[in-house]
Structure formats: C-alpha cells, structure tokens
N, C-alpha and C positions, 0 to 999 in steps of 0.2 A: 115851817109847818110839818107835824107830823107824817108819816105813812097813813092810808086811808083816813084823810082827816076828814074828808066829807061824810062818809057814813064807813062801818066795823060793823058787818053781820056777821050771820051763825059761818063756822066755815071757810070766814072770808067773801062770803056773797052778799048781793047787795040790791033791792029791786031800785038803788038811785042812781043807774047805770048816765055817766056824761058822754053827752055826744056834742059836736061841734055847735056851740048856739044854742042847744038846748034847754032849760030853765034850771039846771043846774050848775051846765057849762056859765050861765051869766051871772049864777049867784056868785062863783067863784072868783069870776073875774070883778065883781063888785066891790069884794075884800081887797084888791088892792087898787082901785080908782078910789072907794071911799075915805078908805085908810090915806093914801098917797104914799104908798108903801110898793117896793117891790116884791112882790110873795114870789117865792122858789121852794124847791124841792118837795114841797108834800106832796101825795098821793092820793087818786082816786081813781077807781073802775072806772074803766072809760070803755066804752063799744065805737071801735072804729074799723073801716076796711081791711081786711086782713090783706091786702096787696096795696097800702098804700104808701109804704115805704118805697124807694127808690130800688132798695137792695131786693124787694121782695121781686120773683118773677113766675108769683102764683097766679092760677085762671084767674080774669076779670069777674067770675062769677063765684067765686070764692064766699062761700059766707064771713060776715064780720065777725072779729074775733075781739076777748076781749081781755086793755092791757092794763096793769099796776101804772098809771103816769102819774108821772111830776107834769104840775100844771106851773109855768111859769111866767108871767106877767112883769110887766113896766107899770108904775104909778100913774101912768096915760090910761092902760087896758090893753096898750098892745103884747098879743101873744109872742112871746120869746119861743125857742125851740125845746121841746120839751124831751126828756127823757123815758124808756120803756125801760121798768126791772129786768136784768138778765138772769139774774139768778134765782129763781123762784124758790121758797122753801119748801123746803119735806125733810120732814124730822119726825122720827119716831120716841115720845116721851112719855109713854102710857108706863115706863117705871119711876118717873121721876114724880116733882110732885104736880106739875102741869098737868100730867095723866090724860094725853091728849096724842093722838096721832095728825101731823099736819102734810098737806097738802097743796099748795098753790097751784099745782096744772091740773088738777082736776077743774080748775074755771080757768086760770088766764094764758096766754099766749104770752112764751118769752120774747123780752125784747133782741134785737141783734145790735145795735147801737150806744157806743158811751157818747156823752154830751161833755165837752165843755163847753164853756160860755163867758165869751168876754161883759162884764158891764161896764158902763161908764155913768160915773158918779158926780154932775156934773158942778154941786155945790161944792164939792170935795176937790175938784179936778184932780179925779182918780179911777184908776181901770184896776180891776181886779178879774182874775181869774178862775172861776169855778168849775169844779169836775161834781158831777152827780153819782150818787150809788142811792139803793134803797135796801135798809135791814138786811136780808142775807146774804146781800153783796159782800156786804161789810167783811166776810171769811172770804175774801179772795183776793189779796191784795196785790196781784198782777193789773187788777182794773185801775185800782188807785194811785201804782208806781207807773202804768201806761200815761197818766193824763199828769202825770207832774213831767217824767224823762220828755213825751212826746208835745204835749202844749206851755207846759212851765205852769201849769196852773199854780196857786197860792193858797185855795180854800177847798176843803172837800165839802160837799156836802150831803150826810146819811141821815134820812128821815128812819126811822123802823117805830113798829108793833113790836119789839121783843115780846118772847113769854117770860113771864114772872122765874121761871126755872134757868131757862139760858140766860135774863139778863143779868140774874144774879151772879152766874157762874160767869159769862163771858163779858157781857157788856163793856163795863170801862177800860177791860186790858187789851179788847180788840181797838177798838176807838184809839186809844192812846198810842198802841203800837201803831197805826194809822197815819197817827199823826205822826209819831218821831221817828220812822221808816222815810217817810217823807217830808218831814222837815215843811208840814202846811199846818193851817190852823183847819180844826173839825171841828163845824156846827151839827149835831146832833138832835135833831127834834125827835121826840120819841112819845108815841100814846101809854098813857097812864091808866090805871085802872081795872074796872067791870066792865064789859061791851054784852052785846045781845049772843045768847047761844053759847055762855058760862066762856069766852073768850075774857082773861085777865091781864092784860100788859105792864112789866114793869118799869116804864118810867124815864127819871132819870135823865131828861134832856140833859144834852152837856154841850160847853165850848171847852173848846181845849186849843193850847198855843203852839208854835212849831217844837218846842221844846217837850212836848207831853204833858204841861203842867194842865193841871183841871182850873178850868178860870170863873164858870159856869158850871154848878150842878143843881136840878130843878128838884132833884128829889124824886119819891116815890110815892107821892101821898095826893092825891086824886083830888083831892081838896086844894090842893096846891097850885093849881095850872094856871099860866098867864102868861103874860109877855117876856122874856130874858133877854137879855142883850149883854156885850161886852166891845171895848173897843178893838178891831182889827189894825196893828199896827203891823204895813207892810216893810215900815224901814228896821223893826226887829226880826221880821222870817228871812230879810236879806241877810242878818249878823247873824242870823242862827247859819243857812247855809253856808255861809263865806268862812265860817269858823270852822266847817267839819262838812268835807267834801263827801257826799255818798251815792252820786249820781254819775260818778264815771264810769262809762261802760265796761263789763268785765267779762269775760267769755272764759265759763268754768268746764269749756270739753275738753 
C-alpha cells in the first residue's frame, strides 16, 4: 500500500484521523481479513498518545499527537508492529514545476523508531525479513544499511506520495541505489495522480531485485492502478550476497 493510502488532503491534512478501533482503524484492518491478505507498509494519520512509545518520557498529560503510520496487519486482523515516519518532508520547490512549498511537521510528529519485522509464510514455510521506510526516508540510507547490517532483513519496504518533480528526478535511482547498496529486494508502493488541494504524485510503484534490476514498474498514469506483484526469490538475494561481500564492517577514521 501506498503512503497516505487511506485519505491525501490539501497540505497533507486529513479530517479521517485513525485512532485505535476507530471506524476507520476497522476499515483498514478489513482490507486484509477480507482480502486474506497481509497489508504492510502503507500509511495513514493516525492521532495517538504522544507518550505512548516506551522510548517517550513525556508528561502523562501530554496532548496526542499525530503520526505518518504503517498500518500493518496478518490475514487473521492481528495488528503487527507498526512503523512511525522519521523523516518528515520539507522541501522547498516553488522553482520547480511542482511550485509548492512542503512541510510535514507543520501536522505530524516524527517517529523515533525503525521496525523490522520478521513474517512467517506458513504455506510457503518461509520467514522473511522486513525493514520499513516511508517516501523521504528513502534519502537516508543509514536507515536502510542499519536494518540489513543489524537484523539481516531481506526486503525493504517504501511506500511514498512523491511529487511529480522529485519523482521524476529522483525516484528510480534512489530506490535502486537502495536496493544494490544493500543487496535486498524494494517493494515500492507509491500514490499516483490528482489528490485534493492541487497535491499531484508521481507514480511509478516499483519492485526491484537485490541486483537493482527493475522487475515491477506500475507506471505513472492514474488510470493505471491495481494490484502488482512479483515473485520474491530469497535463494537469489543469498547469491547475490555470497557473490559480492559489502557488509563487512569498515572504520574509515
């Protein structure tokens, strides 16, 4: 799933704020009990306690704040551990042709936590490894080389809203580089299109393999959108690593 797949207002605001149980916390979670499907990674405003994190050790009276989450579900409905964006955007492109100034902490509160997340596949009898980012993460790729050196994860996964100006310039060669930095396959969900409040996103879901090859691209065309898929073969991201060692630790002081 996309970034903000549940609702894209003016600004990035949204009056279909999820809270725990809420009627749109259930909608969500209905998408993968009906489906039988495990949904990960996409996003949506969420209003939760601003001291509910373990790490936070703000007043109890703290008002709620509110984050970019990955909602992430089991094909049952049970909530898996979800991820909070850390890296919110601000970008100034009012020269480019976007012609927009952006902002994400003007509403949301950064996350402090990376997720990975083991699953088990149990038709497959298979466990995979997932690290979570969302869109402007994506330019930081200490997050991404953290959760492969430190869990061995296997898959990254970046949902983004690009803008139509950055995805064209950046899009595929950050993703790629992503991937063949770390030698993981990248599922890329990505919002396409017009949204409310002249926001345009461009597009362009992608899978890509450990090697960088593009396996999946959805396109840019709004008309286009629907289900992608590719097969994830983990016994080729073992022969990509095993062929071309770039995880050993190197200390350049």
């Amino acid at each position: 799933m996309p970034e903000y797949f549940y609702s894209l207002g003016k600004n990035y605001n949204t009056p279909h704020l999820v809270e725990l149980n809420n009627e749109h916390y259930e909608n969500i979670l209905s998408l993968a009990t009906e489906c039988g499907v495990y949904l990960l990674g996409g996003t949506a405003a969420t209003r939760s306690p601003a001291n509910a994190s373990p790490t936070n050790t703000l007043p109890a009276n703290t008002p709620p704040a509110i984050y970019n989450r990955t909602y992430n579900f089991s094909p049952s409905g049970e909530l898996l551990p979800h991820y909070d964006k850390i890296n919110l955007f601000k970008c100034n492109l009012s020269n480019l042709a976007d012609n927009k100034s952006h902002d994400e902490s003007k509403i949301y509160t950064a996350g402090t936590t990376p997720l990975a997340l083991t699953l088990n596949i149990p038709f497959q009898e298979l466990k995979v490894k997932i690290g979570f980012g969302v869109c402007f993460d994506l330019r930081f790729p200490e997050l991404f080389r953290n959760y492969v050196s430190k869990y061995n994860v296997q898959l990254l996964s970046i949902c983004a809203a690009f803008t139509v100006a950055t995805g064209k310039a950046h899009w595929h060669t950050l993703l790629r580089a992503r991937a063949i930095e770390n030698q993981a396959y990248v599922v890329a969900a990505a919002q396409v299109g017009h949204h409310d409040g002249g926001i345009t996103t461009y597009g362009h879901s992608l899978i890509i393999d450990p090697w960088g090859e593009i396996i999946v691209d959805a396109g840019g065309n709004e008309d286009n959108v629907g289900l992608w898929s590719a097969e994830i073969d983990l016994l080729y991201l073992d022969e990509v690593r095993s062929r071309m060692s770039v995880f050993n630790s190197i200390n350049y002081s």
